[in-house]
C-alpha positions in Angstrom: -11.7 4.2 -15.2 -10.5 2.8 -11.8 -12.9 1.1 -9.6 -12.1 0.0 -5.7 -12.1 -3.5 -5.5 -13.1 -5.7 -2.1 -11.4 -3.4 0.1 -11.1 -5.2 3.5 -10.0 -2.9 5.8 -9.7 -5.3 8.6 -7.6 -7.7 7.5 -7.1 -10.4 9.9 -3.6 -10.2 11.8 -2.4 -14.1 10.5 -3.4 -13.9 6.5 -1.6 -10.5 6.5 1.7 -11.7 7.9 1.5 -14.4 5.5 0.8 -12.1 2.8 3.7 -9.7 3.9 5.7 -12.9 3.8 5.0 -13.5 0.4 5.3 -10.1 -0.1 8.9 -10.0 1.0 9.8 -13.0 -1.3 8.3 -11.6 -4.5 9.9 -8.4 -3.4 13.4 -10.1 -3.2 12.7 -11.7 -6.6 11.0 -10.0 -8.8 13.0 -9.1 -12.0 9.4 -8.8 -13.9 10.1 -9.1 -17.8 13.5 -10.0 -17.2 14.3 -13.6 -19.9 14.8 -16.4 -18.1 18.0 -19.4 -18.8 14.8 -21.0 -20.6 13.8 -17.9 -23.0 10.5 -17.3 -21.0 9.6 -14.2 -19.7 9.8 -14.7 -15.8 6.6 -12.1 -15.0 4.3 -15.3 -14.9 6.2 -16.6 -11.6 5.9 -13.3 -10.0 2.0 -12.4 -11.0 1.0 -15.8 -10.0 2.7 -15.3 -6.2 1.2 -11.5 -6.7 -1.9 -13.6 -6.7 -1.6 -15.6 -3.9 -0.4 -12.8 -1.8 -3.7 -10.6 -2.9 -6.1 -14.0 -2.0 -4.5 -14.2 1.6 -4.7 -10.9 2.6 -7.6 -9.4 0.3 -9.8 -12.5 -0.2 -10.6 -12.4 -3.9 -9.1 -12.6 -7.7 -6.9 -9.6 -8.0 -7.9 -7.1 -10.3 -5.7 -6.0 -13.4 -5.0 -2.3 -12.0 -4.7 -2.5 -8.0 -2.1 -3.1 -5.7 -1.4 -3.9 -2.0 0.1 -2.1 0.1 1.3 -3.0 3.4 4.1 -1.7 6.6 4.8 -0.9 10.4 4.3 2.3 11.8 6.2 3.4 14.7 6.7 5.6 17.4 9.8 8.1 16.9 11.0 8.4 20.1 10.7 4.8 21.3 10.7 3.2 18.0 7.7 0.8 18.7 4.9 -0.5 17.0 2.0 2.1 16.9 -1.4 0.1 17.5 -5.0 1.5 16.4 -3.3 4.3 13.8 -5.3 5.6 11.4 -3.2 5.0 8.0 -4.5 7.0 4.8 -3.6 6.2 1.1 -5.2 8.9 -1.2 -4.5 9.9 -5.2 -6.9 12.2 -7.6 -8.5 11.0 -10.8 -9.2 13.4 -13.4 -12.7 12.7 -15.2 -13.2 14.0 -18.1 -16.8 16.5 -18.6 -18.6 17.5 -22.2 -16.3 20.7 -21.9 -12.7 20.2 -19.2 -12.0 17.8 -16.3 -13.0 16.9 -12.9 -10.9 16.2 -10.0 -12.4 13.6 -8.2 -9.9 12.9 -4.7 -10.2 9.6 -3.3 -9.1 7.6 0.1 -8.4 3.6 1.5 -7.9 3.7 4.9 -7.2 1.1 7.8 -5.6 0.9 11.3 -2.9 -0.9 12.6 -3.0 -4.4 14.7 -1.7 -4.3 18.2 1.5 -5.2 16.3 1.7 -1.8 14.3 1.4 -3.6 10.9 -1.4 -2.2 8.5 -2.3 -3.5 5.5 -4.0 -2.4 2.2 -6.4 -4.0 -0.6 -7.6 -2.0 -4.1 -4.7 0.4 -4.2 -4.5 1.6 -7.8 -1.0 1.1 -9.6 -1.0 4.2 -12.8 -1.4 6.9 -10.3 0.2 9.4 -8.0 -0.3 8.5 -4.3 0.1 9.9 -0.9 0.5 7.5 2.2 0.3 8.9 5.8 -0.3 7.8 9.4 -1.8 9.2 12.6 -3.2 8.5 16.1 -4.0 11.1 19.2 -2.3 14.1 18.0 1.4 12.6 16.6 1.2 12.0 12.4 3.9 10.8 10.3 5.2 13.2 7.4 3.8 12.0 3.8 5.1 9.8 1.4 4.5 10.6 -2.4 4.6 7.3 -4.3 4.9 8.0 -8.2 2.9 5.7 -10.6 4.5 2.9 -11.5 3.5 -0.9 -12.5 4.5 -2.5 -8.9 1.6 -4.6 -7.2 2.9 -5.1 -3.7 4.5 -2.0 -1.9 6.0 -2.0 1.6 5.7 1.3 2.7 6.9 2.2 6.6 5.4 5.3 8.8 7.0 7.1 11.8 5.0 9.3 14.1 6.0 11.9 15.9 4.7 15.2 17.1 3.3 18.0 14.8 5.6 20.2 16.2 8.3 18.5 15.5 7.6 18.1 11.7 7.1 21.7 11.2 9.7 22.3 12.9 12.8 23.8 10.4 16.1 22.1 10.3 
């Protein structure tokens, strides 16, 4: 079963552009399981910068099973940073009963910095999960991320009206 780790949902503005930093570089080179010139596998370079990046911005050892999460949201019209949005990640566990299953929904949130960055500790990797933004009345749309293995996501929000997201094109 998956258990929330440490979640800090403030996450000081410095250690998580350091961590997004990292995040970028073990984004741009991350071939995970790919055979190195040597013969070695070269996931033990990216886990161990995974590792660093989840001690900057999340403050502890990072667990087996989560992920961090991280991205700007911005305005649609003017294209600037959103401050103080309220940026959801939820997913559903199934639990199993003497008899069927359970649902059992569950949420990390945070807000952005004045800089519309947000960042996320003790998101689980193995699940489905839905990221969306809001503040005052303008939302982004959702974005379904599908389970997969990946420890660090950059995942970017745009707000605009409700109207004009139900809108049809």
């Amino acid at each position: 079963m998956y258990t929330i780790w440490n979640v800090r949902p403030g996450i000081p503005p410095i250690l998580l552009g350091l961590a997004i930093f990292l995040g970028r570089a073990v984004a741009a080179q991350v071939p995970t399981g790919l055979i190195a010139s040597a013969g070695a596998v070269d996931s033990v370079v990216a886990d161990s910068t995974f590792a660093r990046v989840w001690r900057t911005a999340c403050g502890t050892r990072p667990p087996r099973d989560s992920a961090f999460v991280y991205g700007v949201v911005r305005d649609s019209r003017t294209h600037q940073p959103v401050s103080e949005a309220n940026v959801d990640i939820v997913w559903t566990q199934l639990q199993p009963t003497a008899t069927s299953y359970r649902q059992r929904r569950l949420k990390l949130s945070t807000e952005t910095s004045a800089g519309g960055v947000f960042g996320i500790c003790g998101v689980p990797t193995g699940f489905f999960l839905r990221i969306g933004a809001g503040r005052a009345g303008r939302v982004s749309g959702l974005i379904d991320v599908t389970p997969n293995e990946q420890r660090i996501l950059r995942r970017d929000l745009v707000l605009g009206k409700w109207a004009q997201l139900a809108r049809p094109m």
